[in-house]
C-alpha positions as CSV (number, residue, x, y, z in Angstrom):
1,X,-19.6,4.2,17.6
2,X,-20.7,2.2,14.8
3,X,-20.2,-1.5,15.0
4,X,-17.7,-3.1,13.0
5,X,-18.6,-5.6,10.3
6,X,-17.2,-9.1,9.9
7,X,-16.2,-10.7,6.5
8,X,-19.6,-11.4,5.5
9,X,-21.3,-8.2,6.3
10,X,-18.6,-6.7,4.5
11,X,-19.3,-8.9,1.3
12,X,-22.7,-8.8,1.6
13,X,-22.6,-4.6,1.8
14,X,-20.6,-4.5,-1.6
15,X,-22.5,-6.9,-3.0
16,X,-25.4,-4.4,-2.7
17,X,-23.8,-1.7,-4.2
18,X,-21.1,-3.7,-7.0
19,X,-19.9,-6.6,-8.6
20,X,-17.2,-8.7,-6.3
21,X,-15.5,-12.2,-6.6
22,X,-14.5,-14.1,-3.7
23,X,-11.7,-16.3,-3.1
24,X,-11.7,-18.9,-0.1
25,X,-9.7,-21.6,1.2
26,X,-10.0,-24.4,3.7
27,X,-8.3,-22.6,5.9
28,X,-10.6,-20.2,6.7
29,X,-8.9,-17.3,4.4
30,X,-10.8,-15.6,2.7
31,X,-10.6,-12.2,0.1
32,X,-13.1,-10.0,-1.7
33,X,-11.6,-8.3,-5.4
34,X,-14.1,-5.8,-7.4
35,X,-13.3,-5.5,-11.1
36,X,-14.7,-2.1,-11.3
37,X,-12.4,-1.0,-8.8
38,X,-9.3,-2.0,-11.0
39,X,-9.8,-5.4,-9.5
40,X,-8.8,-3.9,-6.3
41,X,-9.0,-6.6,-3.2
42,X,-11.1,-4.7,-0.7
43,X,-10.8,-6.9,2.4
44,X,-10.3,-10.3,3.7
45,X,-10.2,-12.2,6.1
46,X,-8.4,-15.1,8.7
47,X,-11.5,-16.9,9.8
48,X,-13.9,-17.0,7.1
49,X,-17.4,-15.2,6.8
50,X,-17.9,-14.8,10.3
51,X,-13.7,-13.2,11.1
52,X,-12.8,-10.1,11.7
53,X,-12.9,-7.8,8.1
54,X,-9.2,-5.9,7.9
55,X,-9.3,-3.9,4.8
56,X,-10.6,0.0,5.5
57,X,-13.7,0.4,3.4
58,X,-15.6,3.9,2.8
59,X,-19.1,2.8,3.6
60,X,-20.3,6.3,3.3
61,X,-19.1,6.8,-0.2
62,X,-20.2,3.7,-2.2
63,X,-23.8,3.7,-0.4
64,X,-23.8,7.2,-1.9
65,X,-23.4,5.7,-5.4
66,X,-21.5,9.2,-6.8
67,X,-18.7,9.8,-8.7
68,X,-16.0,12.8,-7.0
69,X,-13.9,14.3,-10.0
70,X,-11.3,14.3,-7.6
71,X,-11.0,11.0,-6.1
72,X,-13.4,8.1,-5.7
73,X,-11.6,6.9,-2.3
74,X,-13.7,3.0,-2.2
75,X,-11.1,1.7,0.1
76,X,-9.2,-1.5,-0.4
77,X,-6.5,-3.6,1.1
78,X,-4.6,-4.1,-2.0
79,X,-4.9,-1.4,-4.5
80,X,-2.8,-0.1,-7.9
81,X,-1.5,3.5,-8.0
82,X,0.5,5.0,-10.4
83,X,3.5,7.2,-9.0
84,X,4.7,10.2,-9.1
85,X,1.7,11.9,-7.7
86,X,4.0,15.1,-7.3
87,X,6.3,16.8,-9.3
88,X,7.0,18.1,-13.1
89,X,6.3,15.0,-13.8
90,X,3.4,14.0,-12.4
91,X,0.0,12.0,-13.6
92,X,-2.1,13.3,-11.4
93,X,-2.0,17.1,-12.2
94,X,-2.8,19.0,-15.7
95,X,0.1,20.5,-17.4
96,X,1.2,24.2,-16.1
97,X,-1.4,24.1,-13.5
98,X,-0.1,24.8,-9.7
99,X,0.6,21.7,-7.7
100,X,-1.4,22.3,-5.2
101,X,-4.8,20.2,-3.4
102,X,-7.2,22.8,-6.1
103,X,-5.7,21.2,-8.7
104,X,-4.7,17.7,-7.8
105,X,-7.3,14.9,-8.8
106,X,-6.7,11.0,-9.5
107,X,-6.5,9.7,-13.6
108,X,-9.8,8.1,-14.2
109,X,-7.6,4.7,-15.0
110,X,-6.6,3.8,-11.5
111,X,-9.5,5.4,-10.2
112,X,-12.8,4.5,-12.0
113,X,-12.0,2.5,-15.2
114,X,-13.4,-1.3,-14.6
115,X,-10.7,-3.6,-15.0
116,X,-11.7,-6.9,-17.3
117,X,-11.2,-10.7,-15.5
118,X,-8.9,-12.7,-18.0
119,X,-8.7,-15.7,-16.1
120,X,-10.4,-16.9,-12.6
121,X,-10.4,-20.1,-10.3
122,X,-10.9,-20.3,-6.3
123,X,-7.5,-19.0,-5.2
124,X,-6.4,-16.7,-8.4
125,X,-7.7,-14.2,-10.3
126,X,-6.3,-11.8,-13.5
127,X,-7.1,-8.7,-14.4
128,X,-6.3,-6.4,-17.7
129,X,-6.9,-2.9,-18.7
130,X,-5.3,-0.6,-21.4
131,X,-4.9,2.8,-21.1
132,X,-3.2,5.9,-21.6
133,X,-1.8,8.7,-19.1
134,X,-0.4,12.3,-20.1
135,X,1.8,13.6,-17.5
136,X,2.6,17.2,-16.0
137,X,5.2,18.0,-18.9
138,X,2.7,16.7,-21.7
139,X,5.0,12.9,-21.9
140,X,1.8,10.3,-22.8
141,X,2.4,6.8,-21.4
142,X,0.7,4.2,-23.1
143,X,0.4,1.3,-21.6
144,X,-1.2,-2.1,-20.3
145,X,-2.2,-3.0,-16.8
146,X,-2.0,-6.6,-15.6
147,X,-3.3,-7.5,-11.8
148,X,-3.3,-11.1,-10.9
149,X,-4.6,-11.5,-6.8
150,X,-3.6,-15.0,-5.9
151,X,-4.8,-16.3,-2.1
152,X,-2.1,-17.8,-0.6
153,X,-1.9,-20.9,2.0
154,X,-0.7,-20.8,5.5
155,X,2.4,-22.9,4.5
156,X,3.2,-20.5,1.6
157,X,3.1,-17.7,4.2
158,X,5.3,-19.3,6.6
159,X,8.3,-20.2,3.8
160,X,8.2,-16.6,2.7
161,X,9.1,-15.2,6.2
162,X,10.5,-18.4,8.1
163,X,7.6,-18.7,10.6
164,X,6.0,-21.4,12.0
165,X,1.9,-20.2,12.4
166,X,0.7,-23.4,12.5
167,X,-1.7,-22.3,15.5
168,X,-2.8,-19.1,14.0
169,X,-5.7,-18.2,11.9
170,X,-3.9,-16.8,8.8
171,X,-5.0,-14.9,5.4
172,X,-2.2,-14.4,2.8
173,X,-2.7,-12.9,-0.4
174,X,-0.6,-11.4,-3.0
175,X,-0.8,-9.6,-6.4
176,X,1.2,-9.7,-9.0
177,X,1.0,-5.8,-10.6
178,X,2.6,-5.6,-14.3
179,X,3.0,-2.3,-17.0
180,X,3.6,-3.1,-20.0
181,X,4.6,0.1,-22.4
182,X,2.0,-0.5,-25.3
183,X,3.0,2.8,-27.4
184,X,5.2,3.7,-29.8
185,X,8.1,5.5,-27.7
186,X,10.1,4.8,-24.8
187,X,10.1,5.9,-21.7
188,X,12.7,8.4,-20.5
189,X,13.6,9.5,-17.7
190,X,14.0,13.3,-19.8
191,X,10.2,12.8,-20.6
192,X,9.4,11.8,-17.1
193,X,8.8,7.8,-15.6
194,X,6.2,6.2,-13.6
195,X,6.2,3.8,-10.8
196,X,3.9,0.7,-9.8
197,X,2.4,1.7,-6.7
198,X,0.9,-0.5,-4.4
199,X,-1.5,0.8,-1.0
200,X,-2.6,-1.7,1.7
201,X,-5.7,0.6,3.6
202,X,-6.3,-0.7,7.2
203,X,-8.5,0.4,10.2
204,X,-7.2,2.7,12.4
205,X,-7.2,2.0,16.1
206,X,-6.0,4.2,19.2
207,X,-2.1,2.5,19.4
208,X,-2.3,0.8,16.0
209,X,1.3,0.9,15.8
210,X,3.1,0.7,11.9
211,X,6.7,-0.8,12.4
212,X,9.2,-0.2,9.3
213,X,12.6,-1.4,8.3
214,X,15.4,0.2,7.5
215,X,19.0,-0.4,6.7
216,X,21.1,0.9,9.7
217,X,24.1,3.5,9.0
218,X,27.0,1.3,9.1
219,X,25.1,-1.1,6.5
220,X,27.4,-2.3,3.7
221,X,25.0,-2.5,1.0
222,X,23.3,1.0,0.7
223,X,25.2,4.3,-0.6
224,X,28.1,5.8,1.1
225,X,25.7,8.7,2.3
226,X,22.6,6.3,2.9
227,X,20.7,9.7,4.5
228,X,18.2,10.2,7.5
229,X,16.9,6.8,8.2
230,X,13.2,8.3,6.9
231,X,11.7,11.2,5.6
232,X,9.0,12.4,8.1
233,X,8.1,16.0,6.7
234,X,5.9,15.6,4.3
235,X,3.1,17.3,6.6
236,X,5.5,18.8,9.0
237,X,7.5,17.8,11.7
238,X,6.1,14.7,13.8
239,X,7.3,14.5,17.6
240,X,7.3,11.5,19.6
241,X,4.0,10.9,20.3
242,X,3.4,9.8,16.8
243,X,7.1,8.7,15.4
244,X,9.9,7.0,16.8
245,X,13.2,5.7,15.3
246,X,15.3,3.5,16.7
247,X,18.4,3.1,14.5
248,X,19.9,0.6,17.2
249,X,17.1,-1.8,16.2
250,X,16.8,-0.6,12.5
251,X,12.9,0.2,13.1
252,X,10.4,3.3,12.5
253,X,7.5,3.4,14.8
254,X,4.6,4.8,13.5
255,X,1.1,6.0,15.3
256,X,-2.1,4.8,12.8
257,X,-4.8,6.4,15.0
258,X,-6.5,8.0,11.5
259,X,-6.9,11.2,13.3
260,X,-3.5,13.3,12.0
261,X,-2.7,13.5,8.2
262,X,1.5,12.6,8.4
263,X,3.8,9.9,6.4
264,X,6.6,8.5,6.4
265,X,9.0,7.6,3.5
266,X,11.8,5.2,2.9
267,X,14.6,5.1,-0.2
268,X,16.6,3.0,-2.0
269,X,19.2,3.4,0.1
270,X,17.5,2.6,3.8
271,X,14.6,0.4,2.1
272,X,14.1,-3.1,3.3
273,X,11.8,-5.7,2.1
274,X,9.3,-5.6,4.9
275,X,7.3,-3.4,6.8
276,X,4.3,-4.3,9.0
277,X,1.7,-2.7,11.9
278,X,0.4,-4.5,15.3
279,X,-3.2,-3.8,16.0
280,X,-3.4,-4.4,19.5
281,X,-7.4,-3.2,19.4
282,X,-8.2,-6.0,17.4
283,X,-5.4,-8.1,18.1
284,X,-3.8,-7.8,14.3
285,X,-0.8,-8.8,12.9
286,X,-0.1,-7.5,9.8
287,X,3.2,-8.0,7.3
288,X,3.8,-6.8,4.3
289,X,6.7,-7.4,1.8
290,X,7.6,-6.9,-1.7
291,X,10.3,-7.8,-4.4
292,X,12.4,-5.1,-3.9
293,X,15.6,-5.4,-6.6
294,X,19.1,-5.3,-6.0
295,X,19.8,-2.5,-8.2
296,X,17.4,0.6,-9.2
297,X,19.2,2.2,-12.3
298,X,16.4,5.1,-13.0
299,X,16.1,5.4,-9.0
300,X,12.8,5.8,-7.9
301,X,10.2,8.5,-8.7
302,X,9.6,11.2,-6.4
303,X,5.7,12.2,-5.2
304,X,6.6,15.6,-3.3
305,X,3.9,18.7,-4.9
306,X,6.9,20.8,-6.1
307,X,8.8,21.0,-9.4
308,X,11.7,19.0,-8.5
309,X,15.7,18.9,-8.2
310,X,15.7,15.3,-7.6
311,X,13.0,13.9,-9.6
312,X,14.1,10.2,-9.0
313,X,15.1,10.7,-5.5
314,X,11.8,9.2,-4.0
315,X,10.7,6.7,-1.9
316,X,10.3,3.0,-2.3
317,X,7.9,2.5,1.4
318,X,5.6,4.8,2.4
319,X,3.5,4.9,5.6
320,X,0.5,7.0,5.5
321,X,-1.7,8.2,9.1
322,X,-5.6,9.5,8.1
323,X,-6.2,12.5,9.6
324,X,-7.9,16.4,8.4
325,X,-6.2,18.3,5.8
326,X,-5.9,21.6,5.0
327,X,-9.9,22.1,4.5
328,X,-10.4,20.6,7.9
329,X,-11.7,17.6,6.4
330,X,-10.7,14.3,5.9
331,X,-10.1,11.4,3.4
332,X,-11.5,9.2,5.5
333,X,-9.7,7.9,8.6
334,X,-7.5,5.1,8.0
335,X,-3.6,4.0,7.8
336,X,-2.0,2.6,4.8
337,X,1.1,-0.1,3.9
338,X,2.8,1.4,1.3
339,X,5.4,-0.1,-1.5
340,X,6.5,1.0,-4.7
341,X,8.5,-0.4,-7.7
342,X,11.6,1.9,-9.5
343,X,11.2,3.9,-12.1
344,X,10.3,2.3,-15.0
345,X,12.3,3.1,-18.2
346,X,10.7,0.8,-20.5
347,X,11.4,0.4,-24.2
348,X,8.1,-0.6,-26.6
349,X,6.6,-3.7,-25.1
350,X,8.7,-3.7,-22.3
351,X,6.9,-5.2,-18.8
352,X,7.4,-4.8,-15.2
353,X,6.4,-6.6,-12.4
354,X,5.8,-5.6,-9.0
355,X,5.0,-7.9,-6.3
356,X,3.3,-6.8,-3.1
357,X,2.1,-9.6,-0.2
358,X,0.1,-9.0,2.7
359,X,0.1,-11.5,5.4
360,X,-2.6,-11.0,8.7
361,X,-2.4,-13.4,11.7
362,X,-4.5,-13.5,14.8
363,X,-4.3,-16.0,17.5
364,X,-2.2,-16.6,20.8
365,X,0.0,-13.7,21.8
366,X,3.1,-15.2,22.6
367,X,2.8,-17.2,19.0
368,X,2.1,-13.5,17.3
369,X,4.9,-12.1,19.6
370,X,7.7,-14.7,18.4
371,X,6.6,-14.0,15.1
372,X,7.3,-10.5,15.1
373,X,10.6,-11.0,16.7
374,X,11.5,-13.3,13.6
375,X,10.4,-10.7,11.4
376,X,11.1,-7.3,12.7
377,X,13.5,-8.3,15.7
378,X,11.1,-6.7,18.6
379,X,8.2,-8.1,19.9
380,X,4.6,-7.3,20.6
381,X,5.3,-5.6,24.7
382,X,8.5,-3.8,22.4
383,X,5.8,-2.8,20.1
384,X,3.0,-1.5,22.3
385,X,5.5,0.1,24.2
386,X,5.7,3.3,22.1
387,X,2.2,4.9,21.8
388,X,0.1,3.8,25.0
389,X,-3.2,5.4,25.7
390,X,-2.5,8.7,28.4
């Protein structure tokens, strides 16, 4: 097995291979963005150069230095998508074509397009590119792309969820993710709409454990039929080795080993605000959360490989487990954080803005423990208690 690099090694390995900015802080949090990779940020970290490096990053790929016509899967902690990636009115298949793996490959504009800096200091950076996307049923969206990656402190961190982490060693970053419809026509949801989407990639480990959120059944704020608390099947069925809901609690337990390809999926009407993993391997505490509205008028668009009834029926978490595909291969081994905004029905020069945090902590485990009891109402032994090494 391959030793794992720290901060630093990671830096100093992209550096070799592409441009990169860093961000720091006194704290000892750190981040790494490339502007060639749509100004992804590809990793950071708690404790500085020499702390551990949480972002997945395919090593194999970059040193390669080629292009795939497919996808061009860098890696990244914090990384723009465009949704729906299924669908009649997807971006990420040719008109009339069949929607199937053959014929799927990633728009060149969240994939290899450079994204310019606008504006940079030592916790913030901005990003911009303009471009255009034609979707399955021949609807072109024209549009801008705005990222701004800020570093956050550990104070910031603790008013967004109520903790106090005084005495952990804490990154905190966010972006700030913004289309703006540049063109001429509106969008509609008759043409088809498109979605912010935002992916967090993290090392797998043998009980990585992803815990999601969800509204329970007798919740007064979601629909009068709120549904199955998650959508598990897009892979086929998952036993209990790798999923486990608990509607008591409100949670999802999900297995990030990165060696079978299943996900998870959350709607509008069971989504909350927050979703996180515990890494137990490395002794990881990861959150996530996003600004997820009150009220989703267009719904939210729908990323299943079929011509759809529901179109804007989809998903607004996602949970994603590495693992081979249907060739036997796979993308690379790795679990991913997943949020996305509604469907966007913008009028000409219309914006949106979609906000995705990531907060990691490492430190004493009864400190991380009564965190995630704050957060996600279990703690770490609850946690670890679901997928334990046989």
């Amino acid at each position: 097995m391959t030793e794992e690099k720290n901060f630093g090694a990671d830096v100093e390995f992209l550096n070799q291979h592409v441009e990169t900015i860093v961000l720091s802080n006194s704290e000892g949090g750190s981040l790494v963005t490339v502007p060639a990779w749509q100004g992804r940020t590809m990793t950071s970290s708690a404790r500085g150069a020499g702390g551990t490096s949480y972002g997945w990053i395919n090593y194999d790929h970059i040193a390669s230095g080629k292009r795939d016509p497919v996808i061009n899967l860098y890696g990244g902690e914090d990384r723009m998508w465009i949704s729906p990636e299924g669908g009649q009115y997807s971006v990420f298949f040719d008109p009339g074509v069949p929607l199937d793996f053959a014929n799927w490959r990633t728009p060149e504009l969240i994939d290899t397009t450079p994204f310019d800096v606008v504006e940079s200091n030592d916790k913030s950076i901005s990003f911009r590119q303009n471009g255009s996307l034609m979707n399955y049923s021949r609807f072109t969206f024209d549009m801008q792309m705005d990222r701004q990656v800020n570093l956050l402190s550990r104070s910031d961190a603790e008013k967004v969820h109520g903790i106090d982490c005084s005495n952990l060693a804490v990154v905190a970053h966010e972006s700030r993710n913004t289309l703006t419809n540049t063109g001429s026509e509106p969008w509609r949801p008759e043409t088809g709409l498109i979605s912010i989407w935002m992916l967090c990639m993290n090392k797998p480990a043998e009980n990585a454990t992803l815990v999601v959120p969800f509204k329970k059944g007798d919740s007064e704020k979601h629909r009068e039929k709120p549904g199955t608390p998650v959508n598990a099947d897009y892979f086929g069925k998952l036993d209990g080795t790798r999923l486990q809901l608990n509607e008591e609690e409100g949670l999802a337990y999900f297995l990030g080993d990165g060696n079978m390809r299943s996900k998870l999926g959350v709607t509008f009407a069971r989504a909350c605000p927050v979703l996180g993993a515990w890494d137990a391997t490395h002794s990881v505490l990861t959150v996530v959360d996003f600004n997820l509205p009150e009220t989703a008028p267009a719904g939210y668009t729908n990323n299943l490989w079929e011509i759809q009834e529901e179109p804007y029926a989809g998903d607004v978490i996602n949970a994603y487990n590495d693992g081979p595909n249907e060739s036997g291969g796979k993308l690379g081994g790795f679990f991913e954080l997943e949020t996305i905004s509604p469907a966007l029905a913008l009028q000409p020069g219309d914006s949106f803005t979609h906000l995705h945090r990531t907060v990691r902590m490492e430190g004493d485990r009864k400190i991380l423990s009564d965190v995630s009891h704050h957060i996600f109402g279990v703690d770490l032994d609850r946690i670890e208690s679901h997928f334990t090494s046989k």
